[in-house]
C-alpha positions in Angstrom: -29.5 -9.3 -12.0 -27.7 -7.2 -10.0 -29.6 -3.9 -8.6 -27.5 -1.4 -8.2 -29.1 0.7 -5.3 -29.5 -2.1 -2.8 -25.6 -2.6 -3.2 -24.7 0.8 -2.7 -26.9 0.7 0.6 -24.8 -1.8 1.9 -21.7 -0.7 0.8 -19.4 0.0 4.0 -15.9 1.7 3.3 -12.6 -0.6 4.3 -11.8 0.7 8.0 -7.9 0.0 6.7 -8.6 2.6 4.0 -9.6 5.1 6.6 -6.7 4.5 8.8 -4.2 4.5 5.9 -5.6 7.7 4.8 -5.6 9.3 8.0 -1.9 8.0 9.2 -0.8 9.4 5.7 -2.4 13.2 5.9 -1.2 13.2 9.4 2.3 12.7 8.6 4.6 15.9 7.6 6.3 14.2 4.3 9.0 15.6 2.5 9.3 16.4 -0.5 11.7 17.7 -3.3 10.8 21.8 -3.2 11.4 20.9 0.6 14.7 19.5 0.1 15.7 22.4 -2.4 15.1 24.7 0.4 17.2 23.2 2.3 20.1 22.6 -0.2 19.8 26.3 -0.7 19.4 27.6 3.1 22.7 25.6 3.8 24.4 27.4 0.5 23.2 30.6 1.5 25.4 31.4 4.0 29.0 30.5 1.7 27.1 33.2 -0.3 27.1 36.1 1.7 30.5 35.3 3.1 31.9 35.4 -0.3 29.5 39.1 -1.5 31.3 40.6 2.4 34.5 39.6 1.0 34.2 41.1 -2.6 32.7 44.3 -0.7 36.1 44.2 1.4 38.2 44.5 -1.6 
């Protein structure tokens, strides 16, 4: 039978694991909020062009 303690004890974590993990939090991923910032920081600008021209008239 299997005794559960003495396992754990030897249990060693997977170094790939560890590098996988760290690789991954160390990388600046995007996602979709940070594209929608960006979709709307490059449509902000048509914007105020088109509220200056409606103040102009």
């Amino acid at each position: 039978m299997l005794n559960y303690e003495e396992e754990l004890k030897k249990f060693k974590p997977c170094l790939d694991v560890d590098e996988v993990e760290d690789a991954i939090y160390s990388r600046d991923l995007t996602d979709v909020i940070d594209i929608l910032k960006e979709m709307m920081k490059n449509d902000r600008p048509e914007q105020e062009n088109e509220t200056e021209a409606e103040k102009e008239e």
